[in-house]
C-alpha positions in Angstrom: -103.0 40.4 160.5 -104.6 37.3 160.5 -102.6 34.0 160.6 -103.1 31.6 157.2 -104.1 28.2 157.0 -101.4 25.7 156.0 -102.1 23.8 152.6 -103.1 20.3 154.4 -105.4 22.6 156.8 -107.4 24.3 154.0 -107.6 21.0 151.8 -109.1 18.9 154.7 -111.6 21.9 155.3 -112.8 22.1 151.9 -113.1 18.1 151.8 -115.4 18.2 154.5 -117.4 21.2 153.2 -118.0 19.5 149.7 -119.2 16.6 151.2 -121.5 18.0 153.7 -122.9 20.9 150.7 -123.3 17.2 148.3 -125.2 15.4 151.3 -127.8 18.3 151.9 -128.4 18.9 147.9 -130.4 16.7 146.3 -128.5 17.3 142.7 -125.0 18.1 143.4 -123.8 18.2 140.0 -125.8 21.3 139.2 -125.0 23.2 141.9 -122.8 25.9 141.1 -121.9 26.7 144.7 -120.4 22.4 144.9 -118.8 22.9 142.0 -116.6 26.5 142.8 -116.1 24.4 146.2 -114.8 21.3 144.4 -112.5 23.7 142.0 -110.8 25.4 145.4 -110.4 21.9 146.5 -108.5 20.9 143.5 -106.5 23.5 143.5 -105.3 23.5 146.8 -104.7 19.5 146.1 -102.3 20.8 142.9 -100.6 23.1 145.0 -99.9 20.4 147.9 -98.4 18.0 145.1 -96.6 20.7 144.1 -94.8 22.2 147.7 -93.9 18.1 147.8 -92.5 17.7 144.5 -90.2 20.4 145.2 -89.6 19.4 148.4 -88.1 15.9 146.8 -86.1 17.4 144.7 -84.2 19.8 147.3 -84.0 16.7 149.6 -82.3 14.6 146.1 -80.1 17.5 145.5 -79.2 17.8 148.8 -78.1 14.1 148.9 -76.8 14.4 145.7 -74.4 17.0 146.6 -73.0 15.8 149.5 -70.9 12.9 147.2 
């Protein structure tokens, strides 16, 4: 089985990809290969913002509790 990225991993990876796929084309707005790129990107962004919202509120609930 192969071992998975973490979240921060794969967004950092797919930064560096879109901006190295935008610097060789010479229209990257058309290209539908930067723009699937830039969607994964964004998605993997949403789901880090996500994992850290929820890690906030356990932390809050957690402090919350223990008054």
């Amino acid at each position: 089985m192969v071992k998975r990225r973490s979240l921060q991993e794969d967004t950092v990876a797919l930064k560096t990809k879109v901006k190295e796929s935008s610097a060789k084309s010479e229209n990257p707005e058309g290209n539908p290969d930067i723009r699937s790129l830039r969607k994964r990107l964004k998605r993997a962004q949403r789901k880090v913002r996500l994992v850290k919202q929820k890690e906030m509120a356990r932390t809050a609930k957690k402090a919350g509790d223990g008054k």
